[in-house]
N, CA, C and O atoms as a MOPAC input file, in Angstrom:
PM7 MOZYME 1SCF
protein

 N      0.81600 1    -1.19100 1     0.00000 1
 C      0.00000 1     0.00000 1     0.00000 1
 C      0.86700 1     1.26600 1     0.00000 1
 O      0.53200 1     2.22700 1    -0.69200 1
 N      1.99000 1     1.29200 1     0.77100 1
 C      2.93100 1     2.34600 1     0.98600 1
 C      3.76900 1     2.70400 1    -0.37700 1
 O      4.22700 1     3.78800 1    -0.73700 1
 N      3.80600 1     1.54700 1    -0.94900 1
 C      4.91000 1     1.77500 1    -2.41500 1
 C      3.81400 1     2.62300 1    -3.36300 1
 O      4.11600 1     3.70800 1    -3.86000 1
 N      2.48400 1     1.98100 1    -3.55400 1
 C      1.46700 1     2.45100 1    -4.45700 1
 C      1.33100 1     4.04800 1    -4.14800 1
 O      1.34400 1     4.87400 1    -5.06100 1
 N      1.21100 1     4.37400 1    -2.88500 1
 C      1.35700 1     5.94600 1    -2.38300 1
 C      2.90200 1     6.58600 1    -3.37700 1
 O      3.20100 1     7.53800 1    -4.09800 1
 N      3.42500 1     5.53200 1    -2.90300 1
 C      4.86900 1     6.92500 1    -3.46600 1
 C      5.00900 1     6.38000 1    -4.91600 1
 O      5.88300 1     6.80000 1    -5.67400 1
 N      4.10500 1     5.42100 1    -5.26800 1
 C      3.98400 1     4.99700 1    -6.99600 1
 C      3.35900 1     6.34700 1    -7.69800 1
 O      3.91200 1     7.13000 1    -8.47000 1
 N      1.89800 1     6.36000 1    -7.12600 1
 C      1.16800 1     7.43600 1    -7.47000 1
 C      1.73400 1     9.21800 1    -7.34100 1
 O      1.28300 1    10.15600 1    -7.99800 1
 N      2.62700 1     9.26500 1    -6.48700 1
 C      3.44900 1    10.25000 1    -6.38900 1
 C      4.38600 1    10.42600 1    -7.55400 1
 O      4.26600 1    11.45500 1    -8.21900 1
 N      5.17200 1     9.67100 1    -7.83200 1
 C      6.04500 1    10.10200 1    -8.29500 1
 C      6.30800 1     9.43400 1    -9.59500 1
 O      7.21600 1     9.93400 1   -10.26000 1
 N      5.57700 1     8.21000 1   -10.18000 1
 C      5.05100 1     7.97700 1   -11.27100 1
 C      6.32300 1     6.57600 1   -11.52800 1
 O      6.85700 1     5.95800 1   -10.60700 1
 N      6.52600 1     6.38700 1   -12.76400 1
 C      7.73900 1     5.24800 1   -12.80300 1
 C      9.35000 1     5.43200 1   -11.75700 1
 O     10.29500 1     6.20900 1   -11.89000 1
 N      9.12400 1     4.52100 1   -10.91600 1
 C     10.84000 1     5.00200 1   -10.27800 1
 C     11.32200 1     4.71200 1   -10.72100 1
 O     12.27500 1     4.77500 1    -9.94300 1
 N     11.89600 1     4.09200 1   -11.95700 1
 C     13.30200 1     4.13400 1   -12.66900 1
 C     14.15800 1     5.13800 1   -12.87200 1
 O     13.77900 1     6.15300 1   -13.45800 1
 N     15.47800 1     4.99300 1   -12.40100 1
 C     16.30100 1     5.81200 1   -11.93000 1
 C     16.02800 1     7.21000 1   -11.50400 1
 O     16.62200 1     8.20000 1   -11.93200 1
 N     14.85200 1     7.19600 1   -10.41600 1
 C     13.97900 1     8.30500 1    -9.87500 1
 C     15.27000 1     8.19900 1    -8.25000 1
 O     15.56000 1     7.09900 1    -7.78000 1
 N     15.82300 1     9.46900 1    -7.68400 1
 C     16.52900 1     9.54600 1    -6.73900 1
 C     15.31300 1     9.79000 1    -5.55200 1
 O     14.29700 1    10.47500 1    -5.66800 1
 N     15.66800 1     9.17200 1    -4.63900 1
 C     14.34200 1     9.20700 1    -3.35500 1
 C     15.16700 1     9.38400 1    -2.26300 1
 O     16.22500 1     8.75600 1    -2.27000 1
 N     14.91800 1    10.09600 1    -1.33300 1
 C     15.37800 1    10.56700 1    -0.34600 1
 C     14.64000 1     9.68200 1     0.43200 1
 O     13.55100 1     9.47000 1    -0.10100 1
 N     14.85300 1     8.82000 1     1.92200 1
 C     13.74900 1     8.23600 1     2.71500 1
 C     14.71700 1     8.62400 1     4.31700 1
 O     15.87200 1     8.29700 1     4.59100 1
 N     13.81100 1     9.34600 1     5.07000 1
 C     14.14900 1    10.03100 1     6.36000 1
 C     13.26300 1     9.23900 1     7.33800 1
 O     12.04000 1     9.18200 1     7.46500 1
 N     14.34100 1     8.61300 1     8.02500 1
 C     13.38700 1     7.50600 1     9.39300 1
 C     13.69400 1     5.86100 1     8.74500 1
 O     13.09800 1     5.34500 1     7.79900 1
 N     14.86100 1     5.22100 1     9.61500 1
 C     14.89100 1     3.90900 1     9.04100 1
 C     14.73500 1     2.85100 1    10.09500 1
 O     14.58500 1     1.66400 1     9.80500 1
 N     14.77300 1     3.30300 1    11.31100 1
 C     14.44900 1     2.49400 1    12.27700 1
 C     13.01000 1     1.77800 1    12.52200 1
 O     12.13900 1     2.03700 1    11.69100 1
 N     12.71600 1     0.98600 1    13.48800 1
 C     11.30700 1     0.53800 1    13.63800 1
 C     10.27400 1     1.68200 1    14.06000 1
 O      9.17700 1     2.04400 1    13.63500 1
 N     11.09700 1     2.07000 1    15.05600 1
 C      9.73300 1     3.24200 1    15.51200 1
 C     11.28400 1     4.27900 1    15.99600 1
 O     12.39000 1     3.74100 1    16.01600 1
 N     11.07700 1     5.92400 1    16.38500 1
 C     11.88500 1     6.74600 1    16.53100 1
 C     12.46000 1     6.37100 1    18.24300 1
 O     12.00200 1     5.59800 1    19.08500 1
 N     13.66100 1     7.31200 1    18.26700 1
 C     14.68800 1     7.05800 1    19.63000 1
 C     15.05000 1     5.77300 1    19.66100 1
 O     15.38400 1     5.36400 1    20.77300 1
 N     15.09300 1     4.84600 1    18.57900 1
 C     15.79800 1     3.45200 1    18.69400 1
 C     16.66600 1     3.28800 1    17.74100 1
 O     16.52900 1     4.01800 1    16.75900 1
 N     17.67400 1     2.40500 1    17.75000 1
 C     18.06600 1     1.83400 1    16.16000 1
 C     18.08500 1     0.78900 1    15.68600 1
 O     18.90800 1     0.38900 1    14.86200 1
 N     16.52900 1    -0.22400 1    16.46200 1
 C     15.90500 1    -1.20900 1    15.95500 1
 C     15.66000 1    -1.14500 1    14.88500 1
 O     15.02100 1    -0.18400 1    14.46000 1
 N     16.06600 1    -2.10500 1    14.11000 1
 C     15.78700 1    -2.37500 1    12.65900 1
 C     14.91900 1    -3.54600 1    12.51900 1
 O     14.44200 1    -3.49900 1    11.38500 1
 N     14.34800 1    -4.92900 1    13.36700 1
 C     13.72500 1    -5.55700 1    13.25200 1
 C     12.69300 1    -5.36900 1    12.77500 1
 O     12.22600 1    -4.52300 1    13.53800 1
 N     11.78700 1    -5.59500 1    11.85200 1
 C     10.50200 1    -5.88100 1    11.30600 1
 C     10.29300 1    -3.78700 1    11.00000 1
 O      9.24400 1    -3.24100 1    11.34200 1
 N     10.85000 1    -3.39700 1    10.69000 1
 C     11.26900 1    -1.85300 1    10.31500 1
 C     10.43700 1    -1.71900 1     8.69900 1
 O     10.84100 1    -2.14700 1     7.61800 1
 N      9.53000 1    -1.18800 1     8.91900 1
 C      8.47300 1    -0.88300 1     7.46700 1
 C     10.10700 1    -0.54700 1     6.93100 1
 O     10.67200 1    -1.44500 1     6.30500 1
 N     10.61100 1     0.33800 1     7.10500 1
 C     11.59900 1     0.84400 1     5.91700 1
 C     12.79500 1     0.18100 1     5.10600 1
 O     13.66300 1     0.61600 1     4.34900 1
 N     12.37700 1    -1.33000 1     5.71300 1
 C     13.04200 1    -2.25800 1     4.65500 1
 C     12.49100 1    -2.51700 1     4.06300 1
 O     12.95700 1    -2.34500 1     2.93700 1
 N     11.21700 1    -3.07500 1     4.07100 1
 C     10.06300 1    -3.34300 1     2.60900 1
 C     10.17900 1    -2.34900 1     1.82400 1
 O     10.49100 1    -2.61000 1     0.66300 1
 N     10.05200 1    -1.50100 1     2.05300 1
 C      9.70300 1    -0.02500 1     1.36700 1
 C     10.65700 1     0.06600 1     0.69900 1
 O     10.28200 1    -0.14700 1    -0.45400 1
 N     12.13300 1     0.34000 1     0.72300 1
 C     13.23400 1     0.37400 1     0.69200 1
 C     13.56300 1    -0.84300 1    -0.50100 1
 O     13.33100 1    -0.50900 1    -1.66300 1
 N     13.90100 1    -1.73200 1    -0.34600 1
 C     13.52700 1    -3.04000 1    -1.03100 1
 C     13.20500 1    -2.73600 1    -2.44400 1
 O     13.92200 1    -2.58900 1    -3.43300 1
 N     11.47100 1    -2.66300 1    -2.19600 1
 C     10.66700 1    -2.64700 1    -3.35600 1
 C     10.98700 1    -1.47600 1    -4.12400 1
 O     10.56700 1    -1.64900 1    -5.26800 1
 N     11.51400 1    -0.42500 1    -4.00300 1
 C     12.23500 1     0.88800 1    -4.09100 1
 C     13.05900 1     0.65900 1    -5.37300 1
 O     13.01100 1     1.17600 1    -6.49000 1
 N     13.80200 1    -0.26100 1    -4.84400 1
 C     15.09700 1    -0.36100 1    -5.42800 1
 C     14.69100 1    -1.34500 1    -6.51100 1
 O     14.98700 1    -0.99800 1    -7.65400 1
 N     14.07800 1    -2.49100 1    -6.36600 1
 C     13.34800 1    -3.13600 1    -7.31500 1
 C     13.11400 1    -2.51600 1    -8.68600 1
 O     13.45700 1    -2.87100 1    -9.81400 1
 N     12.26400 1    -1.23600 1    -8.12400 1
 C     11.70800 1    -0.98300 1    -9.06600 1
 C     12.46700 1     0.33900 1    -9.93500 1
 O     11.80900 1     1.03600 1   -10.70800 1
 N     13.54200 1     0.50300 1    -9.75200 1
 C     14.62400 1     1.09600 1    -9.95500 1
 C     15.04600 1     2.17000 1    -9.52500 1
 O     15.84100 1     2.85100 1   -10.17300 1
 N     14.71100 1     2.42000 1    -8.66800 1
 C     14.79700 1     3.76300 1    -7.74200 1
 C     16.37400 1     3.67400 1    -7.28800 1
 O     17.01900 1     2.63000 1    -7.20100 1
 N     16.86000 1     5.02800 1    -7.01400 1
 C     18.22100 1     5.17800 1    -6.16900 1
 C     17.52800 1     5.82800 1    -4.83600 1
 O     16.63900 1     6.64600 1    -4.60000 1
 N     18.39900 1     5.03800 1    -4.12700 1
 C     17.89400 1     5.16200 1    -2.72500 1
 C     18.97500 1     6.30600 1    -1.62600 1
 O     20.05500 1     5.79300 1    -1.33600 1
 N     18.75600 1     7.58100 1    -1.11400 1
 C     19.79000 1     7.91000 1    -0.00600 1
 C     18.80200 1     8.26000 1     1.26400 1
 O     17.92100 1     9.12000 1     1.25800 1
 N     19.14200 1     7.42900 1     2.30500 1
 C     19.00700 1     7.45300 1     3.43700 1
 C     19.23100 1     8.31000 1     4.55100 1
 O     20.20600 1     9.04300 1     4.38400 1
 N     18.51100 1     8.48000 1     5.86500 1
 C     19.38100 1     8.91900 1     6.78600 1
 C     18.11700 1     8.54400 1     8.28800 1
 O     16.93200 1     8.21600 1     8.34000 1
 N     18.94900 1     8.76100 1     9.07400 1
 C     18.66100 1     7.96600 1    10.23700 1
 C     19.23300 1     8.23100 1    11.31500 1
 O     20.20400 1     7.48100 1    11.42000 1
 N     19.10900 1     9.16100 1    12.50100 1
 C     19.82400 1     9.73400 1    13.77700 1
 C     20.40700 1     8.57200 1    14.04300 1
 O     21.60600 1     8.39800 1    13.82600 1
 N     19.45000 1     7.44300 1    14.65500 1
 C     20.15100 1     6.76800 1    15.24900 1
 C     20.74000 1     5.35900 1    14.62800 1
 O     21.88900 1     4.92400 1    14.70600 1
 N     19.88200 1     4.93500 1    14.15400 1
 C     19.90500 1     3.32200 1    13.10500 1
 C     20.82500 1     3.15000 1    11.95400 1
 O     20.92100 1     2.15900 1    11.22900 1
 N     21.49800 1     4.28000 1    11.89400 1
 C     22.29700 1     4.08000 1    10.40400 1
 C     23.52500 1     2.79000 1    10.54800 1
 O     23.87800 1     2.13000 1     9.57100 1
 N     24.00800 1     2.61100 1    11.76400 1
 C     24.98600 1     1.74100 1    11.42100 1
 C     24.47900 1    -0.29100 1    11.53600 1
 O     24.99400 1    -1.37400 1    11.26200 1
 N     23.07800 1     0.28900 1    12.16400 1
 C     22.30500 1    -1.38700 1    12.22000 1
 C     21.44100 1    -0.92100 1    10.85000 1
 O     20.46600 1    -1.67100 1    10.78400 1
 N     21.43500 1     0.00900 1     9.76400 1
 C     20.37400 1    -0.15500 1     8.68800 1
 C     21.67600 1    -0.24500 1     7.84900 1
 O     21.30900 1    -0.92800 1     6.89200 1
 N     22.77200 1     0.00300 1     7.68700 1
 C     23.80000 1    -0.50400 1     7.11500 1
 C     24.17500 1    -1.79900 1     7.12100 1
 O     24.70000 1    -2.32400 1     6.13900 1
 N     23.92400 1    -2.45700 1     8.29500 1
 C     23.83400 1    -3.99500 1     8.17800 1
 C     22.70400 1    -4.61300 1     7.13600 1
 O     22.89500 1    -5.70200 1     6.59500 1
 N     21.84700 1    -4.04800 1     6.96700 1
 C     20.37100 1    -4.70500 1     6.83100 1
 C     20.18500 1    -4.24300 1     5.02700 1
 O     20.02900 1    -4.90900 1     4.00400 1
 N     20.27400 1    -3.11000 1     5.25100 1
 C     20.66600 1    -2.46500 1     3.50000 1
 C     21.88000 1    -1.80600 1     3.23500 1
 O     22.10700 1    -0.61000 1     3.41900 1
 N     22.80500 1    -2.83600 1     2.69900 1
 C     23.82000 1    -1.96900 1     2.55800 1
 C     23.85200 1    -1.47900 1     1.25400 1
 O     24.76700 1    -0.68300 1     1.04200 1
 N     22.99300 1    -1.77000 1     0.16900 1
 C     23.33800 1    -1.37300 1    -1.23800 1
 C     22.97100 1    -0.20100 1    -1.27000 1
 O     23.22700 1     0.30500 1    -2.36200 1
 N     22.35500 1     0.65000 1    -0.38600 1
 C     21.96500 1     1.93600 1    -0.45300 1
 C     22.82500 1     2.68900 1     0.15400 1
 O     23.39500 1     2.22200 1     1.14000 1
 N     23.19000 1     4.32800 1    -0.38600 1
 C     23.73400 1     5.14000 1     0.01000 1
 C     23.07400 1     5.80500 1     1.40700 1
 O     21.91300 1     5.42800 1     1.56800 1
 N     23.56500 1     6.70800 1     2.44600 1
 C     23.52500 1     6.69900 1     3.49500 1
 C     24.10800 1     8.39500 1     3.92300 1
 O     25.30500 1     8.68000 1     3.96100 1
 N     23.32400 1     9.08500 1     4.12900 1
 C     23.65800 1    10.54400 1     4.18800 1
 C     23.87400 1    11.26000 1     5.81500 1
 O     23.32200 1    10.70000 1     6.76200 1
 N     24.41100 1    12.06900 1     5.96400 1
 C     24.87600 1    12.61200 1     6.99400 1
 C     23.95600 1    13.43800 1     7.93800 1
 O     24.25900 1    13.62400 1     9.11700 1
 N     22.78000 1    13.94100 1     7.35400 1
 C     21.58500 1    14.40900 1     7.72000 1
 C     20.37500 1    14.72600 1     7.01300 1
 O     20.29900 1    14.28100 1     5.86800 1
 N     19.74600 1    15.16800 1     7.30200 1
 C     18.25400 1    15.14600 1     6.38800 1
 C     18.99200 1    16.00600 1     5.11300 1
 O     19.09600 1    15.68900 1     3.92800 1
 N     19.39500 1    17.05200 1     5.73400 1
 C     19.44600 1    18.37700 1     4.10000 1
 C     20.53900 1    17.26700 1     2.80800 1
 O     20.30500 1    16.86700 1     1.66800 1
 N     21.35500 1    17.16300 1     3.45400 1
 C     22.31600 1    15.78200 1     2.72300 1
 C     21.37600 1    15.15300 1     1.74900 1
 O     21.46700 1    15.38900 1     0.54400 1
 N     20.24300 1    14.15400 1     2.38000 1
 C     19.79500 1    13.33900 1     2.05600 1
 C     18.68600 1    13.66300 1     0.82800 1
 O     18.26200 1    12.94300 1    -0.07500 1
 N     18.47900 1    14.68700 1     1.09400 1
 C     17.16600 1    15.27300 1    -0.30500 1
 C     18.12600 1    16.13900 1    -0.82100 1
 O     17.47700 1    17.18400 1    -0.86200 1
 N     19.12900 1    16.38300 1    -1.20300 1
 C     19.67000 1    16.80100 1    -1.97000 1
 C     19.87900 1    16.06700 1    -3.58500 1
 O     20.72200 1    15.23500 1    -3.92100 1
 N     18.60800 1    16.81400 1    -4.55000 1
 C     18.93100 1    16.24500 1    -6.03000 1
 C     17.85300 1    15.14700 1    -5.72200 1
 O     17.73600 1    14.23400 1    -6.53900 1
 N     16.99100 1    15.16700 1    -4.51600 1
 C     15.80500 1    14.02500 1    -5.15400 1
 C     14.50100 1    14.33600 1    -5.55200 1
 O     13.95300 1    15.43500 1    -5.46100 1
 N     13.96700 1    13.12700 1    -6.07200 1
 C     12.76600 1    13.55400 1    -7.32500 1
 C     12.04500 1    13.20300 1    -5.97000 1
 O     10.89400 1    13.41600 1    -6.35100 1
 N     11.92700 1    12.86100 1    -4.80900 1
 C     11.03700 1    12.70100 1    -3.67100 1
 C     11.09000 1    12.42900 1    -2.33000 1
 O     12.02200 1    11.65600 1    -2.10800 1
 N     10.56800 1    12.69300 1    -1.47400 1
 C     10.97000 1    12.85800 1    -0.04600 1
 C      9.96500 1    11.77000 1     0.49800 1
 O      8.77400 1    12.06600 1     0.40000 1
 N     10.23600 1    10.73000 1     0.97600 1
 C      9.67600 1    10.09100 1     1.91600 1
 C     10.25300 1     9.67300 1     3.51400 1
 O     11.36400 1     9.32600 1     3.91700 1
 N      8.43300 1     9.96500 1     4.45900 1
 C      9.20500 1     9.62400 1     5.48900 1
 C      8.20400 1     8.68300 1     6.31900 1
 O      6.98300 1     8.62600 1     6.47000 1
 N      9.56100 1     7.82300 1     6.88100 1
 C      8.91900 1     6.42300 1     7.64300 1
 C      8.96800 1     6.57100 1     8.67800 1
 O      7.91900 1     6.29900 1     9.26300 1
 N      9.83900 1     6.94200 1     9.33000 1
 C      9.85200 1     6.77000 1    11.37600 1
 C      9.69000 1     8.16900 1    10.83800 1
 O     10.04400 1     8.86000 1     9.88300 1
 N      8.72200 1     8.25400 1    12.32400 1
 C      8.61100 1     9.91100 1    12.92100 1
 C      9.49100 1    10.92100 1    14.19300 1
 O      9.10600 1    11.62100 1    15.13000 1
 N     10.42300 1    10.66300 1    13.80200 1
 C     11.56800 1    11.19700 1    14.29300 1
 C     10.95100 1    12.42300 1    15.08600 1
 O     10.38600 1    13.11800 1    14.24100 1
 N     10.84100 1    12.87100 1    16.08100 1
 C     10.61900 1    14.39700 1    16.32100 1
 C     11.93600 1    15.62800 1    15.21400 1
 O     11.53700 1    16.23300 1    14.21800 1
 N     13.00500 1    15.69300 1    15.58700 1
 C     13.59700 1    16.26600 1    14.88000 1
 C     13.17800 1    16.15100 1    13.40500 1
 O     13.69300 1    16.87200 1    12.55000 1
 N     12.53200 1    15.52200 1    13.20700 1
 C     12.08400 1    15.89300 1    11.59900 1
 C     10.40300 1    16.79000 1    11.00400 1
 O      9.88800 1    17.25000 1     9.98500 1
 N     10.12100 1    16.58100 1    12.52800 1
 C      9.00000 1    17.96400 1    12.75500 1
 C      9.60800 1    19.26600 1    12.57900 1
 O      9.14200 1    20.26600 1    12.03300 1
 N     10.59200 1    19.10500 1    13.06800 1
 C     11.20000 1    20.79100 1    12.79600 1
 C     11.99800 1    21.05900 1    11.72500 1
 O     13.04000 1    21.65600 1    11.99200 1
 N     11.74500 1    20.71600 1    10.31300 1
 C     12.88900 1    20.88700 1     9.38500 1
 C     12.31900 1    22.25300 1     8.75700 1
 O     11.15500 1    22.62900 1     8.61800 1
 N     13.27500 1    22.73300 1     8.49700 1
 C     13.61300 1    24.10800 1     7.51700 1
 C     12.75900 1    23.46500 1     5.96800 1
 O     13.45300 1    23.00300 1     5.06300 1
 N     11.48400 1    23.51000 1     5.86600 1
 C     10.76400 1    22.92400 1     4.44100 1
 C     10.94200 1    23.94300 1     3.67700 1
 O     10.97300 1    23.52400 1     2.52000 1
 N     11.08000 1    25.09100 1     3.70800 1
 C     12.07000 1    25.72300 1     2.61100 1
 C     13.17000 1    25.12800 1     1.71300 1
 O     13.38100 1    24.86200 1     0.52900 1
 N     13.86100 1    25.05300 1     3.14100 1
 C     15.19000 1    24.52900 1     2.23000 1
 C     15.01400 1    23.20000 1     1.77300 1
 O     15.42600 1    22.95200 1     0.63900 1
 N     14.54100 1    22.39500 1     2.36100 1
 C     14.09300 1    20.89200 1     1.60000 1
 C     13.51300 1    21.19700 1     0.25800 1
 O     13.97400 1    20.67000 1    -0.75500 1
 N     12.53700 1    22.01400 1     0.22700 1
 C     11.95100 1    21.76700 1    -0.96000 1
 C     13.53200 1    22.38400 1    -2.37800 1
 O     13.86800 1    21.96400 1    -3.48500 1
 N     14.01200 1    23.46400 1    -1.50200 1
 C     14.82900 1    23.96200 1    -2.95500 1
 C     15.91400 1    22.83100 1    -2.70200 1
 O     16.94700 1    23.37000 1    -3.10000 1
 N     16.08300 1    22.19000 1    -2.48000 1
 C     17.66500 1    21.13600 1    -2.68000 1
 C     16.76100 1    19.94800 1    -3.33600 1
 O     17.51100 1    19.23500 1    -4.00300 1
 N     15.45100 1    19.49700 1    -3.38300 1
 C     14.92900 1    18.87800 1    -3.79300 1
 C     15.21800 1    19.32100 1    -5.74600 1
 O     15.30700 1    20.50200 1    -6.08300 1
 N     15.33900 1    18.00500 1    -6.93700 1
 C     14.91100 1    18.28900 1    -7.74400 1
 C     13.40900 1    18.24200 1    -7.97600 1
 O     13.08600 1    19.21900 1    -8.65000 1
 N     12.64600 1    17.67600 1    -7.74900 1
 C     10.87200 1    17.90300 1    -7.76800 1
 C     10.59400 1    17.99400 1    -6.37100 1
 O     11.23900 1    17.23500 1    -5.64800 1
 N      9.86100 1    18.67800 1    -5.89800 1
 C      9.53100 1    18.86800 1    -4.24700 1
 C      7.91800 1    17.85700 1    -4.33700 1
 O      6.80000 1    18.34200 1    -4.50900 1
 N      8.19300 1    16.62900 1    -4.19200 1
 C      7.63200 1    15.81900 1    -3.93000 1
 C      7.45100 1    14.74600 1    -2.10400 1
 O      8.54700 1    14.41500 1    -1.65200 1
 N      6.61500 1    14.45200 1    -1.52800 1
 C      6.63200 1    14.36200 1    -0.51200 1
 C      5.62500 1    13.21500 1    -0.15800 1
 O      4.40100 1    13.28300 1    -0.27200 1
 N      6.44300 1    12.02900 1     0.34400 1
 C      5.24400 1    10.87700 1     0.41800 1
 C      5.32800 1    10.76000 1     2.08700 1
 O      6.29900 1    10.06600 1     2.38900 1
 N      4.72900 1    11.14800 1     3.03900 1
 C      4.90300 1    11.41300 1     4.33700 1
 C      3.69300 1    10.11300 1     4.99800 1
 O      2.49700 1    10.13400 1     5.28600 1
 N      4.81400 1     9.03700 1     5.02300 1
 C      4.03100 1     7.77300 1     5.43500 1
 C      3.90900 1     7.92200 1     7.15700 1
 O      3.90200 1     6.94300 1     7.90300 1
 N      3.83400 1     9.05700 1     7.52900 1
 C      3.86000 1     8.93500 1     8.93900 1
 C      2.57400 1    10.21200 1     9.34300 1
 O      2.00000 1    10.38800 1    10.41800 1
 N      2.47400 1    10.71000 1     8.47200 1
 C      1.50600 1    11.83600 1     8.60800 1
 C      2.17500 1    13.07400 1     9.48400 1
 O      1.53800 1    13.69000 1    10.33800 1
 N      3.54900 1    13.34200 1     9.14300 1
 C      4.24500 1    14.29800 1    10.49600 1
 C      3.79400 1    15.73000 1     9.68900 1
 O      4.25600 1    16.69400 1    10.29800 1
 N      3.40100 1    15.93100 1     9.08000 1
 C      3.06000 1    17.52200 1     8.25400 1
 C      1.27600 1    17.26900 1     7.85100 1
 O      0.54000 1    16.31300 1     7.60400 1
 N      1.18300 1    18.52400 1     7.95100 1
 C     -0.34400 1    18.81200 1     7.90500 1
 C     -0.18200 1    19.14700 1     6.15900 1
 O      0.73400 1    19.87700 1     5.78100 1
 N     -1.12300 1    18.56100 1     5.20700 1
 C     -0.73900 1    18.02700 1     4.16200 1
 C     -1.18900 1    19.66600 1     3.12800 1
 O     -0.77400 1    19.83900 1     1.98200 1
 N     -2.12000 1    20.71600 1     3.90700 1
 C     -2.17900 1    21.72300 1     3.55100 1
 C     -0.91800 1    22.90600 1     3.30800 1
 O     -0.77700 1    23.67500 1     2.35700 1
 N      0.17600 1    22.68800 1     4.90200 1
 C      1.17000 1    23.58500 1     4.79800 1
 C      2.08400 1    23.20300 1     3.79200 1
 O      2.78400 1    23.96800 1     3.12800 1
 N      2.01900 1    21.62000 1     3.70000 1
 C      3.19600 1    21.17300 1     2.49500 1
 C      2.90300 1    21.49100 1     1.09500 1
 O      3.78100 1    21.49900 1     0.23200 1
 N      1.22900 1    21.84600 1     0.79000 1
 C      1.23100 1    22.60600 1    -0.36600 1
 C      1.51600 1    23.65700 1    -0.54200 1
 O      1.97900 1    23.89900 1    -1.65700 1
 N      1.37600 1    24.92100 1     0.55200 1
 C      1.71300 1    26.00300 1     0.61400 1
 C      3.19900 1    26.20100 1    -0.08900 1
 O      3.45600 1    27.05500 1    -0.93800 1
 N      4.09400 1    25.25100 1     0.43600 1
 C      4.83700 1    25.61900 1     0.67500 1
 C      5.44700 1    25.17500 1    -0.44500 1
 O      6.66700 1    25.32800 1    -0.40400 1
 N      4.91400 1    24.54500 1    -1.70200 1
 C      5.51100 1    24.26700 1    -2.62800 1
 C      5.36600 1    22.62600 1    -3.03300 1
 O      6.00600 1    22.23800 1    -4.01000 1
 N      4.70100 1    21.86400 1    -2.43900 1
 C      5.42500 1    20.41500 1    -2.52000 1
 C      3.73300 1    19.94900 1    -2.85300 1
 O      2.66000 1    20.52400 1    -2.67500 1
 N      4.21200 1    18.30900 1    -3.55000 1
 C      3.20700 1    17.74800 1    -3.97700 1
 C      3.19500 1    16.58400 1    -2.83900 1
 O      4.04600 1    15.71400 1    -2.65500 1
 N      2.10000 1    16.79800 1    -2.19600 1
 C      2.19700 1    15.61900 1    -0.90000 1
 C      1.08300 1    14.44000 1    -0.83200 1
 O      0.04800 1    14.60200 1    -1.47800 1
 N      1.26100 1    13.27700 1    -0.08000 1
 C      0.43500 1    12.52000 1    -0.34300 1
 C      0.79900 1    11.85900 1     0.95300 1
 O      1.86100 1    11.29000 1     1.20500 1
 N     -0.21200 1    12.01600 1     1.71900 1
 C     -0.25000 1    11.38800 1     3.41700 1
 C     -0.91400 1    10.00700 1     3.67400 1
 O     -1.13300 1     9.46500 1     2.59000 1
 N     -1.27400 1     9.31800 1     4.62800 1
 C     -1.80700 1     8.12900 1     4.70200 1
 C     -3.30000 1     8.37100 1     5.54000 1
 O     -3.54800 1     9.01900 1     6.55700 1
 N     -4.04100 1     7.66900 1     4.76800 1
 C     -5.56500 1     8.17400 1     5.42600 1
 C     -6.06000 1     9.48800 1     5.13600 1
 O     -7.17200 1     9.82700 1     5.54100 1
 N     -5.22800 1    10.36000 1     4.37800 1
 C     -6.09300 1    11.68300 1     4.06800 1
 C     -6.19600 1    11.92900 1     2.62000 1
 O     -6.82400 1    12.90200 1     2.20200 1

């Protein structure tokens, strides 16, 4: 259901660059067990997507788990040059991002927010094509 969301977003992922922010199971951990953002991730890449990551805490247990994916230093890093922004764990620190600047380092300011952390009105305001879960 989650891939079809960021299918319908962002149309064929072949060699579509995707930013995905939150890789742990749930936020303040760096449980990776049964972690939506390996399916997701996965099928991603499947379907030819380039994948860059990032993750406060989980990056060096989501490096175990996916290593074929690149792995960025912080959020602005990580959407830099992508055709879309998705996010899986709800990190608090990712409530507070500068969506300005996300959207301009973005090449399409696209936004598949599988966690519902943005109110799906301000993300139009603000430039971005968003697509939340349940709304």
């Amino acid at each position: 259901m989650m891939l079809a969301k960021i299918r319908k977003l962002v149309g064929t992922l072949q060699d579509k660059k995707v930013a995905v922010l939150g890789l742990a199971f749930k936020p303040e951990t760096d449980d990776m067990r049964e972690a939506p953002a390996v399916g997701i991730i996965r099928s991603l890449l499947e379907e030819g997507a380039q994948i860059r990551a990032y993750d406060p805490v989980a990056r060096h247990e989501a490096m175990k788990v996916l290593p074929e994916i690149d792995y960025a230093d912080d959020e602005y890093s990580a959407v830099q040059g992508a055709d879309a922004l998705v996010f899986v764990t709800e990190w608090n620190q990712f409530r507070a991002l500068d969506m300005i600047r996300i959207r301009d380092l973005m090449t399409t300011p696209k936004i598949a927010d599988l966690r519902n952390i943005y109110d799906p009105e301000d993300m139009r305001e603000f430039g971005f094509e968003y697509v939340g879960v349940g709304r």
